[in-house]
N, C-alpha and C positions, 0 to 999 in steps of 0.2 A: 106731724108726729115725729118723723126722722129728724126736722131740727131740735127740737127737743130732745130726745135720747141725748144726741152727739153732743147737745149742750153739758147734760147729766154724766154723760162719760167721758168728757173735757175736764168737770167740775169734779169728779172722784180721779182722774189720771193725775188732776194737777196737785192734789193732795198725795198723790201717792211717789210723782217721779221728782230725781232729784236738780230741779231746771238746772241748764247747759244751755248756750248760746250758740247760736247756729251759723255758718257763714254762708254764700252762694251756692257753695258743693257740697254741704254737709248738712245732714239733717238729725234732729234730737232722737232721741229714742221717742219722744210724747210725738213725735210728728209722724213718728213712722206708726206708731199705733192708732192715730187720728185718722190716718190712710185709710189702716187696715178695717178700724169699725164704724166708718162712712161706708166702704162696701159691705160692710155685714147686715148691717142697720139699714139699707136701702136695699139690702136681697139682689147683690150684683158682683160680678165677678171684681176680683182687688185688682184687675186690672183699668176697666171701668173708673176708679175713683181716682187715680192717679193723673185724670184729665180734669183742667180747670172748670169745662162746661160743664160738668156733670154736678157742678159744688154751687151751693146759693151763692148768689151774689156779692153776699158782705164778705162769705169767707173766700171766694176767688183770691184776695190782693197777696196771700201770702203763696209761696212756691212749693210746689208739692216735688216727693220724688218720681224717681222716672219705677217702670215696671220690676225692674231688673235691680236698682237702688234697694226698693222697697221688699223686694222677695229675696234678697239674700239679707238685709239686715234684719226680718221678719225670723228667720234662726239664728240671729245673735241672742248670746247669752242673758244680754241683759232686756233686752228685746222681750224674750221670754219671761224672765223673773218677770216683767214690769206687767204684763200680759195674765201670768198668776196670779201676781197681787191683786189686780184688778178684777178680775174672774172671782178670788176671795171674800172680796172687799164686796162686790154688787152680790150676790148670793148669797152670803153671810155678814150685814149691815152689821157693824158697832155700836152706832150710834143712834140716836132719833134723826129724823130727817130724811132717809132713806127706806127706799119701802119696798119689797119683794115682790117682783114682778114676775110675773109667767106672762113673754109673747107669743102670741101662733098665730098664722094666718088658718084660715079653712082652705081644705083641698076642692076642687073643683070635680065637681061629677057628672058625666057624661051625660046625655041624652039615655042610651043604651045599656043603664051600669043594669043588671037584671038583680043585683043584692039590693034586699029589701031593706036592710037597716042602715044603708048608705047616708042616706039624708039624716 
């Protein structure tokens, strides 16, 4: 299910940003948001995602940033816009093709919960 999302928020970011080419030490705005909603989407800290092993295997071969890369360009400006548009863009679809989605997981309930309407 997580490759799919990231495929879907690949597939709307790549419509939305305006591609840049990226060298060894420099990363796009789309790479650094690719980071940031692999940990969102896998419910793991952004730091977490910044490590190759953590990512399927096809997407390993490209270079991610480091922690530190990734959490300061994470409040760049454009960072940001690119972040809102996107935000706008999946909760307020345009177009057909795109569909509104509500994620949740269930919380887990103890053995001991004594509220009856828990479950």
């Amino acid at each position: 299910m997580e490759h799919q999302l990231l495929k879907e928020m690949v597939a709307v970011r790549a419509a939305l940003d305006k591609p840049r080419t990226a060298t060894r030490f420099d990363f796009s705005d789309a790479d650094i948001v690719r980071v940031y909603y692999w940990s969102v989407i896998c419910d793991r800290p952004t730091a977490w995602a910044c490590r190759k092993e953590h990512w399927p295997v096809h997407l390993r071969k490209r270079p991610l940033p480091s922690q530190p890369t990734r959490s300061r360009r994470l409040r760049s400006p454009a960072v940001v816009a690119l972040l809102d548009a996107l935000e706008r863009r999946v909760t307020a679809p345009a177009g057909p093709g795109l569909l509104w989605l509500i994620d949740g997981k269930p919380l887990p309930i103890g053995g001991g919960s004594k509220d009856r309407q828990a479950g």
